[in-house]
N, C-alpha and C positions, 0 to 999 in steps of 0.2 A: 722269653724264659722266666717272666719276672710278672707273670699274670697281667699286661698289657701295659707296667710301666713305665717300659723301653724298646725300641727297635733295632734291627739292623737291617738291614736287604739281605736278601738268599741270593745269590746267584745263581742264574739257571744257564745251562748249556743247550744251546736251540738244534737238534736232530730233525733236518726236511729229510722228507719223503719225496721222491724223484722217477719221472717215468725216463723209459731209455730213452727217452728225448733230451731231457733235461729239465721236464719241465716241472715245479716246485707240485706237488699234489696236498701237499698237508705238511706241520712241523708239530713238533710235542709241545709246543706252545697254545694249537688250539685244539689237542686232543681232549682234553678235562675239561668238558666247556659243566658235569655233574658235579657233584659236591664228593668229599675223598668220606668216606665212614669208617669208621671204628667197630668192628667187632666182637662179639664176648669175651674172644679170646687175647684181644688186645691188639690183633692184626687193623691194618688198613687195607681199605679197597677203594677202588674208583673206575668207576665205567666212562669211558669218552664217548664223543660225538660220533657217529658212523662215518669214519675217514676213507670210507672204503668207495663213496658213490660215482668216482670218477673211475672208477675200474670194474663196475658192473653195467651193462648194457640197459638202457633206463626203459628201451620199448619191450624189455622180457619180460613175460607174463611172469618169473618168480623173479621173486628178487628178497635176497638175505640181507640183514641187518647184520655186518657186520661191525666190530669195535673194539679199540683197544679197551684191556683189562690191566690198571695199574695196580700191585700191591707190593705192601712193604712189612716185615714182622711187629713193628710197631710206631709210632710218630717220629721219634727219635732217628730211627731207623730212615724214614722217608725224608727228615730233613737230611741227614747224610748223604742221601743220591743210593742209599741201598734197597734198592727196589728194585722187580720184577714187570716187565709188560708185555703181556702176550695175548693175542685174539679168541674172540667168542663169537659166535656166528648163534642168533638170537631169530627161531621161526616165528614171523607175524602172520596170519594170515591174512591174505587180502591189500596188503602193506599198497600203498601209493606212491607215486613220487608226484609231487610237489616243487610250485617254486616258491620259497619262502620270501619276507617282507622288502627282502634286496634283491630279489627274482634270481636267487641260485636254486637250482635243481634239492630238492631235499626230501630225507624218507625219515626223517625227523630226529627228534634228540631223547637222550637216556637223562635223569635225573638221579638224585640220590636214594643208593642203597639202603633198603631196610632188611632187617634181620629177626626175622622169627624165634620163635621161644623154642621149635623146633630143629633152628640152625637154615632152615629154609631162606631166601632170599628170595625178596620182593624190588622190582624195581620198578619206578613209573617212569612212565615215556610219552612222547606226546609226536603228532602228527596228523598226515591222512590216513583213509583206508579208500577202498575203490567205492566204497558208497558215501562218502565224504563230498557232495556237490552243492554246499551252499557256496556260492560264490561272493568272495568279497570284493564289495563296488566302488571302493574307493583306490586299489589299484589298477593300474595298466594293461598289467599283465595278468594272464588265470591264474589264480590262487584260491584255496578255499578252505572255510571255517575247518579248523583243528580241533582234534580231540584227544582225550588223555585215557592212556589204558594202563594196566599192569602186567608185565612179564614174572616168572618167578622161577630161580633153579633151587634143584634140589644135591647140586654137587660143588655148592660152594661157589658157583659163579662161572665155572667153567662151561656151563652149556645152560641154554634158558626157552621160554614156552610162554606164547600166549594166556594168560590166562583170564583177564576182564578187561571189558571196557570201563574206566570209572562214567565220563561222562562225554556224551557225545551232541554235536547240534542237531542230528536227526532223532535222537531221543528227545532233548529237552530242548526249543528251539530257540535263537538267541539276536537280539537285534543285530539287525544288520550290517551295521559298523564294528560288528566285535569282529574278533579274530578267530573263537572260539574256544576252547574249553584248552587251555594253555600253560607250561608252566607249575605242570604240581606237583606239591611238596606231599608226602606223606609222611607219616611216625604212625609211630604202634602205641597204641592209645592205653590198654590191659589184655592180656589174653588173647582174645583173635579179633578185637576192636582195632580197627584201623579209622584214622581222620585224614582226609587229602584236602589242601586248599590248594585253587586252580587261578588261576586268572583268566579274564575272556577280555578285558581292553580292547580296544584297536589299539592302532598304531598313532603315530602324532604328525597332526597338519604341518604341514611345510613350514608354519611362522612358527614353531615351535610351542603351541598351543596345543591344550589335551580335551577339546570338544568331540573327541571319539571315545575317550574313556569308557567303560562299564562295566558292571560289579565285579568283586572278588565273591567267589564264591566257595563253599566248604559241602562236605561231601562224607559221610560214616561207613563201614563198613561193618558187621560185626559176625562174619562170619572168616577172617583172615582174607579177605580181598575178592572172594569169589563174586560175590554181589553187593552192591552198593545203593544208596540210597538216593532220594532224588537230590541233585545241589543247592543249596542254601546261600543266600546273597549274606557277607557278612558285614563289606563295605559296599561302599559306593564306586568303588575303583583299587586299582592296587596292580601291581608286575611284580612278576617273581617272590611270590611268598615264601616265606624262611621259619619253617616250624621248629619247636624245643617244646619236649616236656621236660621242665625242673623238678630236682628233685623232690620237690614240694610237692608235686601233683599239677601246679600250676602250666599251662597250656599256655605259650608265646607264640606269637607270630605277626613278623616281621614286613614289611613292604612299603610303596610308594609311589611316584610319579601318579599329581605330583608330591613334592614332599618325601618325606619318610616316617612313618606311624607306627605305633605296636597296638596291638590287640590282645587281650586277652581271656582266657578260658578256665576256669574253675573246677566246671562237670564233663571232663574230655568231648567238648567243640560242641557240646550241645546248645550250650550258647555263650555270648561272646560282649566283652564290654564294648564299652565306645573308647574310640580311636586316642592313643596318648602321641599328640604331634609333635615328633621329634625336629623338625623341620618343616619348611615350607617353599623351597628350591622349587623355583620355575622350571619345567620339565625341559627347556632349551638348551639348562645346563645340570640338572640333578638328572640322575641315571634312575632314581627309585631302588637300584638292585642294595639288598643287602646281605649279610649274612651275623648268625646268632652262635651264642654260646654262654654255657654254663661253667664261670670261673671259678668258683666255692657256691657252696649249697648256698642260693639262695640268691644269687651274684647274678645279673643276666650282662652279658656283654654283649653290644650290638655296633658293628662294622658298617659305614654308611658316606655316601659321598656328599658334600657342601661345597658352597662357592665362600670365598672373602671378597673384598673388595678395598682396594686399598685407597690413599688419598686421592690418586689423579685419577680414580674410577676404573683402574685396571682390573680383571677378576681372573684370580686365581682357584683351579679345582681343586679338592683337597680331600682324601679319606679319613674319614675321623674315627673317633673309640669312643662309645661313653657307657658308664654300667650302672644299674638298676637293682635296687633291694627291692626285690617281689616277693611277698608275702599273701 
């Protein structure tokens, strides 16, 4: 409450999902695996994970993307617990199921909300589709390069539609240890300019080493999501990018593993400084994930995980706060 301060802990109350069996299908602890958004009007939104895959039949040729819709009338409001959550059933066509990097079954995940000048909602998501068959060789089991599209409603979030692939490995093709086109962030750049930075990494060798890495890449739209441009390498690596435009104009974004870095941007992602290394956490115990925000004009907050290590060489994990005058 004190612009990053001081803490307390939220208490959450954990709601499983249960089949008549008994058996646990999902709890509201991993439904938001998306980022929560704020809207014009001051409301919040949040799209989950499709908790729904264990209760649709995975060899049927359709198969709907369902997921929880959290909102609340405003921040305040959503720390109270006075929030609303009820489903959206999202048509992909062609949608796959997949087994993801721990060989669960999956028809992939929903990312954070963007909001049109329109009032329109865009969402990026990421996954297969049935022509999705580069196969990734460093698993076990079938799995194969991902890609990231965009759905968008025009009723507020209550019902949503296919509408672009950003970028896919059958378009643009991608070394073979990547995971493919993964993880993207989007923001609305001016007008109907959209910027998405995606991750394509692999995953990390067994010793905890990141010899599969590969680039982060970014990606322009400028016609509000319809068609996009071809992806542009910005790093050398990067998981889970975290975009902010300040109110400056200035363009952040966020990522890591290993480490944790900021980038940033000037002329909306056109191009891109070199990397400010916030850290340097060996990926065995840095996560790389972060998340960003704009405290007072001009303030960048960035959320990130570090190890310590204490005298007898103990290491404890730890999330930290640090803020940034970007100018």
């Amino acid at each position: 409450m004190d612009l990053g301060q001081t803490w307390r802990q939220k208490e959450v109350v954990e709601v499983q999902f249960t089949n008549k069996e008994g058996v646990i299908l999902a709890s509201n602890r991993a439904l938001y695996l998306g980022q929560m958004q704020q809207l014009s009007d001051g409301s919040i939104v949040g799209i989950g994970s499709n908790i729904l895959n264990d209760q649709v039949r995975l060899e049927q040729a359709y198969r709907p993307w369902v997921s929880c819709v959290r909102r609340a009338k405003s921040p305040a409001q959503l720390l109270k617990g006075n929030y609303i959550d009820h489903f959206a059933r999202i048509e992909i066509p062609n949608l796959a199921v997949t087994l993801d990097d721990i060989a669960n079954p999956s028809t992939g995940h929903a990312c954070k909300v963007v909001e049109m000048e329109n009032g329109d909602l865009i969402l990026p998501m990421e996954g297969t589709f049935n022509n999705d068959l580069v196969r990734i060789p460093y698993h076990t089991w079938e799995t194969h390069q991902w890609r990231s599209w965009l759905c968008r409603s025009t009723d507020g979030g209550n019902s949503w539609y296919y509408l672009s692939t950003i970028a896919s490995p059958a378009q643009y093709p991608l070394p073979s240890v990547s995971e493919g086109y993964c993880e993207p962030d989007v923001i609305k750049v001016d007008g109907a300019k959209l910027l998405a930075v995606m991750r394509t990494g692999g995953c990390l060798a067994g010793n905890g080493s990141t010899e599969r890495y590969t680039d982060l890449v970014a990606s322009i739209s400028r016609d509000g999501g319809v068609t996009w441009e071809s992806p542009r390498r910005i790093f050398k690596f990067g998981v889970c990018p975290r975009l902010l435009k300040m109110s400056n104009g200035v363009i952040a974004c966020a990522a890591g593993r290993p480490g944790v870095f900021l980038l940033f941007s000037r002329d909306g992602g056109e191009t891109w400084s070199k990397p400010h290394i916030v850290n340097d956490v060996d990926a065995a115990w840095g996560s790389g994930y972060t998340s960003i925000g704009e405290v007072k004009p001009g303030v960048l907050c960035l959320f990130y995980d570090d190890v310590h290590k204490n005298g007898e060489g103990r290491v404890s994990h730890l999330v930290k706060m640090r803020k940034y005058q970007v100018g």
